[in-house]
VOTIRO-881873 format. One record per residue (C-alpha): residue number from 1; x, y, z. Coordinates in steps of 0.5 Angstrom, whole numbers, padded with zeros to 4 digits. Layout:
N
{site NUM {X Y Z}}
...
END
This chain:
467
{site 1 {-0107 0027 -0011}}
{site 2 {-0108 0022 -0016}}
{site 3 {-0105 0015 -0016}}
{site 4 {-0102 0016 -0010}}
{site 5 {-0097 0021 -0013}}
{site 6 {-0095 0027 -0009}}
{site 7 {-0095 0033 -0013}}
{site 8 {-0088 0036 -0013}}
{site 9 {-0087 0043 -0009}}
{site 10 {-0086 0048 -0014}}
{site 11 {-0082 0054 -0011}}
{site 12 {-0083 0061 -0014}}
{site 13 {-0079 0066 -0016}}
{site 14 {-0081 0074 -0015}}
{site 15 {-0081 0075 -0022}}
{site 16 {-0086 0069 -0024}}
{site 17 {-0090 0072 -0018}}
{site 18 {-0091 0078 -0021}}
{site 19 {-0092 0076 -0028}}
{site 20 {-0098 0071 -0025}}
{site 21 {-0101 0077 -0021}}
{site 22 {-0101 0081 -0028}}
{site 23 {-0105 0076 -0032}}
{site 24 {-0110 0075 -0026}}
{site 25 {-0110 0083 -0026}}
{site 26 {-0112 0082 -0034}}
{site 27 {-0117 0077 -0031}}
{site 28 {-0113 0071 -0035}}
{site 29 {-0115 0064 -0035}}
{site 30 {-0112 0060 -0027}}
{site 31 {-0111 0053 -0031}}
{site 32 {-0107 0056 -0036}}
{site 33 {-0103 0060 -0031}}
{site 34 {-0102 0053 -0027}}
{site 35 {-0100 0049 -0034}}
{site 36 {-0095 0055 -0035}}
{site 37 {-0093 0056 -0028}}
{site 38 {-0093 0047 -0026}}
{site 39 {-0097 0051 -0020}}
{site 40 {-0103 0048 -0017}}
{site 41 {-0110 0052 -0016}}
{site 42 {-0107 0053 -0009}}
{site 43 {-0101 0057 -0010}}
{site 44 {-0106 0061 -0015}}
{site 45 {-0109 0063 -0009}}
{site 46 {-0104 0064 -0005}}
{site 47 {-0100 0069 -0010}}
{site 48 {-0107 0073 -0011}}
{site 49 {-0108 0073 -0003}}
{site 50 {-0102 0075 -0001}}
{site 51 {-0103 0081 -0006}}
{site 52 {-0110 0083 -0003}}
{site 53 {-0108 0082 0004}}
{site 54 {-0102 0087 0003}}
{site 55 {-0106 0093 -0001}}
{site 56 {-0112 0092 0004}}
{site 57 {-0106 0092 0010}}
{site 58 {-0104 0099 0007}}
{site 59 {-0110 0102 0006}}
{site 60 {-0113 0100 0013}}
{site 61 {-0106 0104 0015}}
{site 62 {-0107 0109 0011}}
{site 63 {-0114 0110 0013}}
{site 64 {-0116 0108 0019}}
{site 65 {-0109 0107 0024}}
{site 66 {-0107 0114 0025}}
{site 67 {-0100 0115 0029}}
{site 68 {-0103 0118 0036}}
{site 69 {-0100 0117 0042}}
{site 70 {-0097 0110 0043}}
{site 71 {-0099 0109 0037}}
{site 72 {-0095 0111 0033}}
{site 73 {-0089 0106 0033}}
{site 74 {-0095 0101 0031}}
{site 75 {-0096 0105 0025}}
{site 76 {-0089 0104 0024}}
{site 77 {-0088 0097 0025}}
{site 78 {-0094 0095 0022}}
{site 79 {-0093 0100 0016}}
{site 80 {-0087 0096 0014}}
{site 81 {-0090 0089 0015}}
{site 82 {-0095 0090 0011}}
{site 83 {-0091 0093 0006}}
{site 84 {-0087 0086 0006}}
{site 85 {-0094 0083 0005}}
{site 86 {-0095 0080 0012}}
{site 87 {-0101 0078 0015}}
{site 88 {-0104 0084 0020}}
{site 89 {-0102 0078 0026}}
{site 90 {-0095 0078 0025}}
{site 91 {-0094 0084 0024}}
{site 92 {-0097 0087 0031}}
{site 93 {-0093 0081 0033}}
{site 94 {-0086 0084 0031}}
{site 95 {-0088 0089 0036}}
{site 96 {-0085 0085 0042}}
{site 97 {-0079 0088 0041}}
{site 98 {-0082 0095 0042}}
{site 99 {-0085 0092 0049}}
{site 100 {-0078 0093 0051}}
{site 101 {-0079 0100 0051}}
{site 102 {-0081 0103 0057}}
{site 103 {-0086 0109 0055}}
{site 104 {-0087 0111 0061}}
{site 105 {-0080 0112 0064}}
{site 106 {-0078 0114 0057}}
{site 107 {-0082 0120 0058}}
{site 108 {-0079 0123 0065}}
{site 109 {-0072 0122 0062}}
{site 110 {-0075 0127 0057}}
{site 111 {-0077 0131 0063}}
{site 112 {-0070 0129 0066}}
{site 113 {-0066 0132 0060}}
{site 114 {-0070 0138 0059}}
{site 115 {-0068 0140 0065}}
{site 116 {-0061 0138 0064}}
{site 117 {-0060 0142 0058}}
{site 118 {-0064 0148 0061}}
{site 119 {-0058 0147 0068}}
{site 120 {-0052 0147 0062}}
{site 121 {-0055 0153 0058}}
{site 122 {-0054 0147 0052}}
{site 123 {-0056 0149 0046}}
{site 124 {-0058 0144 0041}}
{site 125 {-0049 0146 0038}}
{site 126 {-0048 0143 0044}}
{site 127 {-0050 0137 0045}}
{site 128 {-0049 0130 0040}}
{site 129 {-0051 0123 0040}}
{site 130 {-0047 0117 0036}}
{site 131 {-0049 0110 0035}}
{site 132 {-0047 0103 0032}}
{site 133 {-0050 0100 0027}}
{site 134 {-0047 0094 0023}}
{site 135 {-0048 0094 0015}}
{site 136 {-0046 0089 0010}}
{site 137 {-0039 0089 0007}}
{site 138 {-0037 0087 0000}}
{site 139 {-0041 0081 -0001}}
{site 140 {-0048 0082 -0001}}
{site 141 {-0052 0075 -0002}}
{site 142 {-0052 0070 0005}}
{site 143 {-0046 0074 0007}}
{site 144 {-0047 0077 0014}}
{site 145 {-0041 0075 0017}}
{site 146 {-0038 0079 0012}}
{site 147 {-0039 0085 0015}}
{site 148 {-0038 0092 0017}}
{site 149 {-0039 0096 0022}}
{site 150 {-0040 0103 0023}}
{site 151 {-0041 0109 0029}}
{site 152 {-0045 0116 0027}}
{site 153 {-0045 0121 0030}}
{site 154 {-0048 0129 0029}}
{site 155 {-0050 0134 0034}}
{site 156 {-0057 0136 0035}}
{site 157 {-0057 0143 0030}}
{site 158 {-0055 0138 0024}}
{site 159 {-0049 0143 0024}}
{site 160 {-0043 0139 0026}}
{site 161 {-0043 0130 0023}}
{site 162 {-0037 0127 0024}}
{site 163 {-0033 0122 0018}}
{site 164 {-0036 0116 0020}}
{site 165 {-0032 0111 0024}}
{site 166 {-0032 0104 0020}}
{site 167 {-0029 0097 0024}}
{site 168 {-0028 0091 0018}}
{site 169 {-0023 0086 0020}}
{site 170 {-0017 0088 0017}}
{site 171 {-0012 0093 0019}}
{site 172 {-0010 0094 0011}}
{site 173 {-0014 0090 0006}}
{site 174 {-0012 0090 -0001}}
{site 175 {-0017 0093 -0004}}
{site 176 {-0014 0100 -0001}}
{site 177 {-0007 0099 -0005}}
{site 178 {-0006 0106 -0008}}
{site 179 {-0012 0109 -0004}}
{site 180 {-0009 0116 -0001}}
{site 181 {-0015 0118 0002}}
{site 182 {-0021 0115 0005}}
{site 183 {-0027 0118 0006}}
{site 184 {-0028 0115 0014}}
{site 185 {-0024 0114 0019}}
{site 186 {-0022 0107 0019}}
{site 187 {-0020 0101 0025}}
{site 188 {-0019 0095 0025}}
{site 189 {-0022 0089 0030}}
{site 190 {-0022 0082 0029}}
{site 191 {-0029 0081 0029}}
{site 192 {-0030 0088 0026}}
{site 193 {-0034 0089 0032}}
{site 194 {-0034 0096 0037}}
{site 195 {-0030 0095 0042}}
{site 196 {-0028 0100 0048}}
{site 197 {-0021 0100 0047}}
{site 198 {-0023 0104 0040}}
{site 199 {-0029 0107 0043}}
{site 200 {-0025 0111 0047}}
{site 201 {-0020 0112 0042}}
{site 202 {-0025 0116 0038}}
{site 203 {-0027 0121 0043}}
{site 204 {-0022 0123 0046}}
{site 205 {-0017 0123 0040}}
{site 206 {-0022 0124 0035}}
{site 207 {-0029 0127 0038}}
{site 208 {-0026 0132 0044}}
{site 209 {-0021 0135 0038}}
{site 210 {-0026 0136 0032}}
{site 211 {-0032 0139 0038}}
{site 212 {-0027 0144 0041}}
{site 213 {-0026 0146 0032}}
{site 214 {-0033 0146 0033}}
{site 215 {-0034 0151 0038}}
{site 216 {-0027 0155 0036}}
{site 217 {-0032 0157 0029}}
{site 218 {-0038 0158 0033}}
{site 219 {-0035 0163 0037}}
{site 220 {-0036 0159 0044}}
{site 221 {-0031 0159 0049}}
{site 222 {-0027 0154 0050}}
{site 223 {-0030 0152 0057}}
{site 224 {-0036 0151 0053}}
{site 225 {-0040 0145 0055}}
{site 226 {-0042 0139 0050}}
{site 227 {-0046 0134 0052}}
{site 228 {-0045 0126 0048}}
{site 229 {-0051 0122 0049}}
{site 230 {-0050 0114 0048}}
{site 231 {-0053 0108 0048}}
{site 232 {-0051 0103 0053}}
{site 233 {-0048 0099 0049}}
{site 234 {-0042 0093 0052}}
{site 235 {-0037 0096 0047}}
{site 236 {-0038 0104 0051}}
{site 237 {-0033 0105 0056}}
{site 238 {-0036 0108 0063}}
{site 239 {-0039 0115 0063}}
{site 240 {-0033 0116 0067}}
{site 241 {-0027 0115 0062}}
{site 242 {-0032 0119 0057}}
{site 243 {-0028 0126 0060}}
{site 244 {-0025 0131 0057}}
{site 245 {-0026 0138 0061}}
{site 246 {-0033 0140 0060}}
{site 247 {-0034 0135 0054}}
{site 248 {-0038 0130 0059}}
{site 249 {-0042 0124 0057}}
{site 250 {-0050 0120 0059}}
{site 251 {-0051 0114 0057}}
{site 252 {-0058 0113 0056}}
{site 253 {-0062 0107 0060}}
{site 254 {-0063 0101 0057}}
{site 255 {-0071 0101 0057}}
{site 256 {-0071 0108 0053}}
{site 257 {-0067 0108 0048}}
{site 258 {-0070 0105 0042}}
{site 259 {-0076 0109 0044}}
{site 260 {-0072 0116 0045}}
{site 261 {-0064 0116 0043}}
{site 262 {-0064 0120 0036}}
{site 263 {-0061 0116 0031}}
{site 264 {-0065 0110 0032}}
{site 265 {-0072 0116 0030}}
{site 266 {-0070 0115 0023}}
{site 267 {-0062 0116 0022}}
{site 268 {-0060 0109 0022}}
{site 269 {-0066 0107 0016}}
{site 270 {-0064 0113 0014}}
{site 271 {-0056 0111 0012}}
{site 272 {-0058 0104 0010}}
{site 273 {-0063 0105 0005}}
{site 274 {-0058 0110 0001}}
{site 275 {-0053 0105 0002}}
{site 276 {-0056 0099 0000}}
{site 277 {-0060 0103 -0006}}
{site 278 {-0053 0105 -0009}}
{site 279 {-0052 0097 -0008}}
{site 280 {-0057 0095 -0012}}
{site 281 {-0056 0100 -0018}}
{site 282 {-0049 0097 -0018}}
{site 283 {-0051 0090 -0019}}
{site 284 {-0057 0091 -0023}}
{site 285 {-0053 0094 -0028}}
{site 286 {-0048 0089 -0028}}
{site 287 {-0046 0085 -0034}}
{site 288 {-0043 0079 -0030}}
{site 289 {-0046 0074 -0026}}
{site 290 {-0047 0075 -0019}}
{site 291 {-0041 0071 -0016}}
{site 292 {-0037 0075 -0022}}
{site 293 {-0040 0082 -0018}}
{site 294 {-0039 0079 -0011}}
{site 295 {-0031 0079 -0012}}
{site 296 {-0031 0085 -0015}}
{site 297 {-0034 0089 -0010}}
{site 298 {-0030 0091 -0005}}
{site 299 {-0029 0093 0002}}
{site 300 {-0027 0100 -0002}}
{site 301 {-0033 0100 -0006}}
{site 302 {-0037 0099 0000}}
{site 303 {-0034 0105 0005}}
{site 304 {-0035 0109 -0001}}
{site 305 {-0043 0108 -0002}}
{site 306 {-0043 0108 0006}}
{site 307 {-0040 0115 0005}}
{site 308 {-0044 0118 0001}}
{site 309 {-0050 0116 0004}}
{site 310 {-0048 0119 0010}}
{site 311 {-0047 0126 0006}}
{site 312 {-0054 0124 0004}}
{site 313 {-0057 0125 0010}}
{site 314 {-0061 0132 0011}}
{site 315 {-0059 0137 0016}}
{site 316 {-0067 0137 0018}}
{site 317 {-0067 0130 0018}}
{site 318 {-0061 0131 0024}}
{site 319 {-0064 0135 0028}}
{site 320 {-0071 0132 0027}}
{site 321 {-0068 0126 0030}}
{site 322 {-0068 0129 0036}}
{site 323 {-0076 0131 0037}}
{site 324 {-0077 0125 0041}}
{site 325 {-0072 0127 0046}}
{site 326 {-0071 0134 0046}}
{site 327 {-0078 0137 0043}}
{site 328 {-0075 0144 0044}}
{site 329 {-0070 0143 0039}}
{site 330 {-0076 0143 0033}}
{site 331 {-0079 0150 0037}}
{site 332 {-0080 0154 0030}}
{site 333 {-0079 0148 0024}}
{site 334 {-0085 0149 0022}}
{site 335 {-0085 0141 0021}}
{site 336 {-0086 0138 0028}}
{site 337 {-0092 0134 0024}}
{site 338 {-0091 0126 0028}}
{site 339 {-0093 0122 0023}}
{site 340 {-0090 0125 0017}}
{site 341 {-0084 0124 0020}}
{site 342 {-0086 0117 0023}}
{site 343 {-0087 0114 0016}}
{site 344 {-0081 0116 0014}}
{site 345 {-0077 0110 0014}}
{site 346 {-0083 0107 0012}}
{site 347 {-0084 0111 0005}}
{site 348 {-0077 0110 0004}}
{site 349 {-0077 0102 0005}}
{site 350 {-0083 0103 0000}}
{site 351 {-0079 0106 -0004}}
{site 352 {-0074 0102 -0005}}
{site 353 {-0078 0095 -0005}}
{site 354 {-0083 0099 -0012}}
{site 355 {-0076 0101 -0015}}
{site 356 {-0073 0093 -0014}}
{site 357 {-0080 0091 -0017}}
{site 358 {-0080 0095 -0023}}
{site 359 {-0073 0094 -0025}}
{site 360 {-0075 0085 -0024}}
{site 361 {-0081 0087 -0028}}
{site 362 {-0076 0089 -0034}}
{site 363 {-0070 0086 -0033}}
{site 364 {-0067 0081 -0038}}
{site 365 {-0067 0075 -0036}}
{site 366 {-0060 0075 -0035}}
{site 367 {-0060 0079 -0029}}
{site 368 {-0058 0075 -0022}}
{site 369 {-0064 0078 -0019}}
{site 370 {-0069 0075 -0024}}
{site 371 {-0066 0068 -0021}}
{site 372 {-0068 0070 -0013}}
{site 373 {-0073 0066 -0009}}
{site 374 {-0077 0068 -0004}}
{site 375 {-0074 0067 0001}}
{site 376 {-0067 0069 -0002}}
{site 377 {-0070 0076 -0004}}
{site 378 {-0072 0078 0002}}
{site 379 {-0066 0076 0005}}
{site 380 {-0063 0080 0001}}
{site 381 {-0067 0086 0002}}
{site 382 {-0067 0085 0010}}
{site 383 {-0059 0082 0010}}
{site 384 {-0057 0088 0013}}
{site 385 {-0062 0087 0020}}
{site 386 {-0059 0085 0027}}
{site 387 {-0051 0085 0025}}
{site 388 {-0048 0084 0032}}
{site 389 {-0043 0091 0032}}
{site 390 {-0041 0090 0039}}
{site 391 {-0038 0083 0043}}
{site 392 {-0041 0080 0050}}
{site 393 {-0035 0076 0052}}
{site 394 {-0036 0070 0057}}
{site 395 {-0031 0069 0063}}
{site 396 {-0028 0065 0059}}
{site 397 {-0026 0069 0054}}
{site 398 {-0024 0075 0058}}
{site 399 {-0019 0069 0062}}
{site 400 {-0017 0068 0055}}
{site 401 {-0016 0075 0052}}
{site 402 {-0012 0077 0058}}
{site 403 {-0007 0071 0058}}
{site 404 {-0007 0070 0051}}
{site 405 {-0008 0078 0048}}
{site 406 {-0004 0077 0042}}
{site 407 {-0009 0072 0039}}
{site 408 {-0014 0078 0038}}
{site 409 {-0011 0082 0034}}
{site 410 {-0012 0084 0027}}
{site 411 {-0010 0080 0022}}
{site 412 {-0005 0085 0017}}
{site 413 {-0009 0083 0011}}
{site 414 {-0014 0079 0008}}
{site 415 {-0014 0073 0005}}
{site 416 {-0016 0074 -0002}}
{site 417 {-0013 0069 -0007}}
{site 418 {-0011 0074 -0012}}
{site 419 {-0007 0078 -0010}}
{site 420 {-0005 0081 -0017}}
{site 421 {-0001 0089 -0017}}
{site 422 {-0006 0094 -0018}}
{site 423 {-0005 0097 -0025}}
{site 424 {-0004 0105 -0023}}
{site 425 {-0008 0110 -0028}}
{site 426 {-0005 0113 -0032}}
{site 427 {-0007 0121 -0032}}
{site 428 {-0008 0121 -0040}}
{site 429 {-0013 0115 -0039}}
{site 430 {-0016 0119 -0034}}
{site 431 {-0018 0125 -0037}}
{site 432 {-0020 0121 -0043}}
{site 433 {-0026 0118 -0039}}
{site 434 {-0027 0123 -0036}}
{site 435 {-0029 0127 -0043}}
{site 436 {-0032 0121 -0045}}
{site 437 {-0037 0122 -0039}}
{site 438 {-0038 0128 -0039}}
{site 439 {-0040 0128 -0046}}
{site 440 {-0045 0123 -0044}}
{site 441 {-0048 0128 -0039}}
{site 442 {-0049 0132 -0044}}
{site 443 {-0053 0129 -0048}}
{site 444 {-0058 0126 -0042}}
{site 445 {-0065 0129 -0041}}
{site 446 {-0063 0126 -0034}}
{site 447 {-0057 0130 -0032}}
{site 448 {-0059 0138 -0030}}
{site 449 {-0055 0144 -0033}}
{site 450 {-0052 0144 -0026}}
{site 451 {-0050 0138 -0026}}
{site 452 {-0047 0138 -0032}}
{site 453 {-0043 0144 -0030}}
{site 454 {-0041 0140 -0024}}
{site 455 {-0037 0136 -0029}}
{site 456 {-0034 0141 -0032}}
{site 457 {-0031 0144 -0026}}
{site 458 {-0029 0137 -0024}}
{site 459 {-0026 0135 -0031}}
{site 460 {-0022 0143 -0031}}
{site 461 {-0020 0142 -0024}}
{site 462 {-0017 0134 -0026}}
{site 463 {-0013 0138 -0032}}
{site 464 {-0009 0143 -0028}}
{site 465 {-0008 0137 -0023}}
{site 466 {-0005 0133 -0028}}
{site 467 {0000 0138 -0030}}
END
């Protein structure tokens, strides 16, 4: 500190901190960096500490902390807090939540279940599991409250996924005006919450029907017995009211879940990286500004992407979900290695992280995300973490709800200024882009000859359409 002046604090963006980690790679003179960068010899320090610690955190994880026993959710916290660049200390801190998990009791449930299935004569057809999830919706940055939430479900084969159920706010947004179909089974909830009145909806008036096709297909009686195995959550009714002839269902115990309940081994991460990966794509090739993207990205846009990344989802990733649970249901995959699939989500989150890093590091310096803090970044990147999918209601709000019910209902639309009519497509239009895009495919090295003929099927398909 010179003349009783405090240096002003200067916060870095992740762009200005990779250009200062590649002049230090080069070796480059640190008092030209801290005159480039109005930084002091400390934040010189920091920026390259926190570069080493985060390659010598990966190298200890990949070299000395193999997933064995209890170790093996350690592995994987602690792989994606050295991936973030923590400290080895707060990453074994972020491991509290994993103490909520009785190991112990998780591992006589397993016992339990066995024997069930066994009791049953349940074959991994015939037995589902379906868990919430909250992911954001069209907003994106700082826009938690923005938020969807969806219910997954699949069988433990991998043979049988259901559409995706999405809760958002609004019974008939406008962005759907024009759109005949959608791809998921849509509800509406003034919170875009879970609740048990649409819970139940869905088992018996979609689960019980589409499970009974199933088992018709699969050549199965129709006294056949099907297992749905939940989470207890405050949005699932009692097991009692999820009953429908042999279609039962077990909600686990709240200390085993996290630790057992197949779509939390890796689905869920799964689902989320896809989506938000496909999130990143549209806005890092978006010409506008980020507020200009934020409006235009819509609740359609955001059902769509979820969609397709739950098409994504392998069927081996279904049915590998379930080894914790279930260990026989892996008997002859040849691929029940633990800690492959371990790093799973883990793999993924790296990805994703080198593919936003890459494209920062070329990006124009126009790009919205070249203008990101640290913080803001990160933010960004783990937005869609912890959203609330289900309400715990006070004995006040129950008194409310029940004296006043009509003030809980979903509004009919949302509340965007521009309510401007949808401009209808014409089918010339269409065909025209369409033609347009396909030549493009054409001449791209990227587009497999596959591909390419996938096109043309969808363009021929589209021309006997529009006649």
């Amino acid at each position: 500190m010179l003349g009783g002046q405090k240096q002003k604090c200067v916060v870095l963006m992740i762009t200005q901190k990779l250009d200062i980690i590649k002049c230090l790679e080069k070796e480059e003179d640190r008092n030209r960096l801290m005159q480039e960068f109005s930084v002091g010899s400390s934040m010189i320090y920091n920026v390259k500490t926190s570069k080493n610690l985060a390659s010598c955190n990966i190298e200890i994880l990949r070299v000395g902390l193999t997933p064995q026993g209890n170790n093996k959710r350690l592995y994987e916290w602690f792989a994606l807090k050295c991936l973030e660049g923590a400290p080895i200390a707060e990453a074994l801190m972020c491991l509290e939540e994993e103490k909520s998990g009785d190991h112990e009791a998780a591992e006589k449930y397993c016992e339990f279940s066995q024997e069930l299935v066994v009791e049953h004569g349940i074959i991994p057809q015939q037995i589902y599991n379906a868990d919430e999830t909250g992911e954001v919706g069209a907003a994106g940055f700082n826009q938690s409250n923005d938020h969807l939430t969806i219910l997954m479900c699949a069988n433990a084969a991998g043979t049988h996924r259901f559409k995706l159920l999405v809760v958002e706010k609004f019974r008939r947004p406008i962005a759907f005006k024009g759109v005949i179909y959608l791809p998921v089974e849509y509800k509406a909830q003034p919170n875009a919450w879970m609740d048990k009145e649409i819970f139940l909806h869905s088992f018996h008036h979609v689960f019980v029907p589409a499970v009974k096709e199933h088992l018709k297909k699969l050549g199965k009686p129709e006294d056949t017995k099907v297992i749905l195995i939940l989470d207890n959550c405050e949005a699932h009714p009692p097991e009692t009211e999820l009953v429908s002839g042999n279609i039962f269902t077990i909600i686990l115990p709240t200390n085993v879940t996290s630790l057992i309940q197949p779509m939390d081994q890796g689905i869920i991460e799964n689902l989320k990286s896809t989506y938000r990966g496909d999130f990143r794509r549209k806005l890092l090739n978006y010409e506008g500004s980020l507020q200009e993207f934020q409006s235009q990205y819509t609740i359609k846009d955001a059902i769509f992407n979820v969609a397709c990344a739950w098409c994504s989802v392998k069927s081996t990733t279904l049915r590998k979900a379930w080894r914790k649970l279930w260990a026989a249901v892996m008997f002859g995959e040849g691929s029940s290695d633990e800690e492959e699939f371990a790093g799973f989500s883990v793999r993924q989150k790296e990805e994703s992280l080198k593919e936003i890093l890459d494209v920062l590091q070329n990006a124009d310096s126009t790009n919205p995300l070249t203008k990101l803090k640290d913080t803001e970044f990160e933010e960004w990147v783990n937005i869609d973490q912890d959203l609330d999918v289900a309400q715990t209601l006070t004995d006040a709000e129950i008194i409310e709800k029940v004296v006043h019910p009509d003030r809980s209902t979903a509004p009919e639309q949302d509340s965007e200024e521009d309510h401007s009519e949808e401009t209808k497509v014409a089918w010339a239009t269409a065909a025209q882009c369409l033609e347009t895009f396909l030549k493009c495919a054409e001449q791209q090295s990227s587009y497999s000859a596959q591909e390419v003929m996938q096109l043309h099927v969808v363009h021929n398909n589209y021309l006997k359409k529009s006649k």
